[in-house]
N, C-alpha and C positions, 0 to 999 in steps of 0.2 A: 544427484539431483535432490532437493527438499523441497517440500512443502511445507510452510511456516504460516500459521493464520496470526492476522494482525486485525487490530482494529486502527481505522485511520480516522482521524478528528481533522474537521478545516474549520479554521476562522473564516471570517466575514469575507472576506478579501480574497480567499479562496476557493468560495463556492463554485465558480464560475471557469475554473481553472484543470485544465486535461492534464491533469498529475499521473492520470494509469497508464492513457496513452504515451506517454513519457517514460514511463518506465521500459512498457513494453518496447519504444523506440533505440533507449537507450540503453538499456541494460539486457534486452533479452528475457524477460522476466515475465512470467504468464500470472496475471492477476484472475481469480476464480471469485466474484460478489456474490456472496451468499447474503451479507441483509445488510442494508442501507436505511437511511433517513437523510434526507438533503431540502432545509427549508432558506429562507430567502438569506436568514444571520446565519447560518453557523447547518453545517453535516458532520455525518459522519459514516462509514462502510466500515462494515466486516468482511474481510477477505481472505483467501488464500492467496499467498506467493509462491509461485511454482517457479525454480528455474536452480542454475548452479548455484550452490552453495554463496560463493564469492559474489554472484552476479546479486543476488536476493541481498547481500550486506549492504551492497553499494549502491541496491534501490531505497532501502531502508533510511542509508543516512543520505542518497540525495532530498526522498523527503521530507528528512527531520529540516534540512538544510535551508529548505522550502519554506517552510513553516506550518508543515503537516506535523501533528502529535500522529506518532507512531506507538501502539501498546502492542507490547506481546503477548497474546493468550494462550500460546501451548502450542501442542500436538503439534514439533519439528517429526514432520516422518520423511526420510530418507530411501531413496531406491538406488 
């Protein structure tokens, strides 16, 4: 298991859009929102991704995929 905090960026267009819930659907992947800002143009969340290794890559690039900006800020902790 890791936990990887990311910060996520949406565009206009995907303000409105259940990207976590998505994850969590599809990849198994526990999203932890520790600070957000979400105004009518444009968000953005700070989060932890909690889940397997593999499962946490392939939520990452289904977001980028999205058209979520995905940054990585550190602290991969592993159990």
């Amino acid at each position: 298991m890791v936990n990887l905090r990311v910060k996520l960026t949406f565009p206009e267009d995907l303000v409105r859009t259940a990207v976590l819930a998505q994850i969590v659907r599809r990849f198994d992947v526990d999203p932890n929102i520790r600070r957000a800002a979400v105004e009518e143009h444009s968000g953005w969340i700070i989060c932890e991704l909690d889940g397997e290794a593999g499962d946490v890559e392939a939520a990452m690039a289904y977001l980028r995929g999205e058209g979520v900006g995905v940054d990585l800020l550190g602290d991969v902790l592993e159990s």
